[in-house]
N, C-alpha and C positions, 0 to 999 in steps of 0.2 A: 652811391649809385644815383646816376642822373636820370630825371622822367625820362627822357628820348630812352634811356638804357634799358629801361623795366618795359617800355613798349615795344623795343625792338626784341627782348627775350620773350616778351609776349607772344608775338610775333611768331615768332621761329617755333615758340612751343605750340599754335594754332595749326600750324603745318605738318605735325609729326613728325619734325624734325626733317623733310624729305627738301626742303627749297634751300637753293645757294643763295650767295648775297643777293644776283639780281632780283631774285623773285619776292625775295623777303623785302629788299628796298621799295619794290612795285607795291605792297601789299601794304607797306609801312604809308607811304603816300597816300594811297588811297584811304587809310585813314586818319589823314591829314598830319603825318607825323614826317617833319621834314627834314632832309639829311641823303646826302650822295652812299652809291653803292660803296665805294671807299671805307668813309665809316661806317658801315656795317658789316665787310670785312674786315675791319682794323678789331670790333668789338666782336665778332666771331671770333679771331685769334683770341682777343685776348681775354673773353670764357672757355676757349676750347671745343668752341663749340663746331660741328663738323657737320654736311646733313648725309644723310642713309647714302650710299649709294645703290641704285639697281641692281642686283645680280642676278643671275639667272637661278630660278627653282628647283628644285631637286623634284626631279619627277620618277614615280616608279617603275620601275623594267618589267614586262608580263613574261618577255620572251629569253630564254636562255638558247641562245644559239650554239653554245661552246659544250654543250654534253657528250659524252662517249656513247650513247644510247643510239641505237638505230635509227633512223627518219623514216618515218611511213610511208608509204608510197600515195598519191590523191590518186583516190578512188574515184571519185566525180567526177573525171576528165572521162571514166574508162566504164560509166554507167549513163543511159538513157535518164532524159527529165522524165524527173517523176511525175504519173497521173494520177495518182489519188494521195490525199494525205498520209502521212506516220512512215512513207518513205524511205526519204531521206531526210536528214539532220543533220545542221551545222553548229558547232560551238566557240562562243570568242568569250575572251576574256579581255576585261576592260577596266578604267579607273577613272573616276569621278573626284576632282577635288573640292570639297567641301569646308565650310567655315570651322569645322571639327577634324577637318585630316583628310586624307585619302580614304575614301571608299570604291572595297572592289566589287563588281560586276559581271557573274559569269551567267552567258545566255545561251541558249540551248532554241534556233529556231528550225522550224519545219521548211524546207525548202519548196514545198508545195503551197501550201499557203498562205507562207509568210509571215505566220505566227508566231512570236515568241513563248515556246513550248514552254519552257525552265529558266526560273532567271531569281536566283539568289545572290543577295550583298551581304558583303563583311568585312572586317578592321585589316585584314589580312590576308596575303595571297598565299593562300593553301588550296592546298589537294581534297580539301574536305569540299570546297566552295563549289570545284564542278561535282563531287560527288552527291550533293545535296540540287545541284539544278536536274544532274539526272533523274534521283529518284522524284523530284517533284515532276518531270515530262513525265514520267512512265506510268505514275498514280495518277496525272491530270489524263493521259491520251493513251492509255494503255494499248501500246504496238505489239500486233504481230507478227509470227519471225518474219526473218530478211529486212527488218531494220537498218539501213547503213545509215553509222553518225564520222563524221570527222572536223576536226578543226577548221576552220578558216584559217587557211594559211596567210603571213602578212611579207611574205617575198625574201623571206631571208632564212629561208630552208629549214625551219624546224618541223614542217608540216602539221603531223595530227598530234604532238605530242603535249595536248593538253590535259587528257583523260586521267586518272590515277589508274593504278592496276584492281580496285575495286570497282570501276566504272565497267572495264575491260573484260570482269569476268563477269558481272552480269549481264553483259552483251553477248556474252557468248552460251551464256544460258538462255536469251532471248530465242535466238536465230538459232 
């Protein structure tokens, strides 16, 4: 193996493997190492060597649109704005991509306010996560009945059906 060869694998390993010839002949230059794009695809073939291509991320789905499960009807369209806190309440659920993975993020805000009442993360999108944003609003802001909470809807009809049926029936002990 020739010097120029070991720099130009250098090279290409400095990049994470992510630069095509041109970028690696630009890179190679600049540190005074001389030789056409050419040969440096000729010695890309002939190690094999290929750089990453881009593709698109896999990102996680919050919304299941395709359930046999009734769709809620928004109630918020069919209620006055609230004038004093613990109201009304809205819940989204969300994801955060992190250097360790997805994290998820379910918040629970007061539409009054504008405070984020409930707001628990975890590895994982379950029914536990809004169950755990609720009980943490209701220990922080303990409401009184007539409570309305509903989902933020995000335009593709699944409305309020964020809630678990444990969420469901403590609201209904609420009110």
């Amino acid at each position: 193996m020739q010097c120029h060869e070991i720099a130009f694998i250098d090279g290409l390993s400095n990049s994470r493997q992510t630069y095509g010839c041109p970028r690696v002949t630009a890179a190679l230059r600049q540190g005074g190492v001389r030789g056409g794009k050419n040969r440096v695809a000729r010695l890309m073939r002939e190690h094999a060597l290929r750089p990453r291509q881009k593709c698109r991320r896999w990102r996680p789905v919050t919304t299941d649109s395709s359930h046999r499960q009734p769709v809620a009807e928004n109630w918020l369209a069919k209620v006055p704005t609230p004038d004093r806190p613990d109201q009304v309440w809205v819940a989204d659920i969300t994801y955060i991509d992190t250097s360790e993975g997805w994290l998820y993020l379910a918040a629970l805000v007061d539409v009054f306010t504008r405070c984020c009442v409930g707001w628990p993360t975890g590895g994982t999108l379950a029914a536990e996560l809004v169950t755990q944003a609720w009980q943490k609003a209701v220990r922080a802001r303990r409401p009184g009945p007539g409570l309305l909470h509903q989902r933020v809807s995000d335009g593709r009809g699944d409305g309020v059906r964020c809630f678990g049926e444990e969420v469901n029936q403590r609201t209904k002990r609420l009110t």
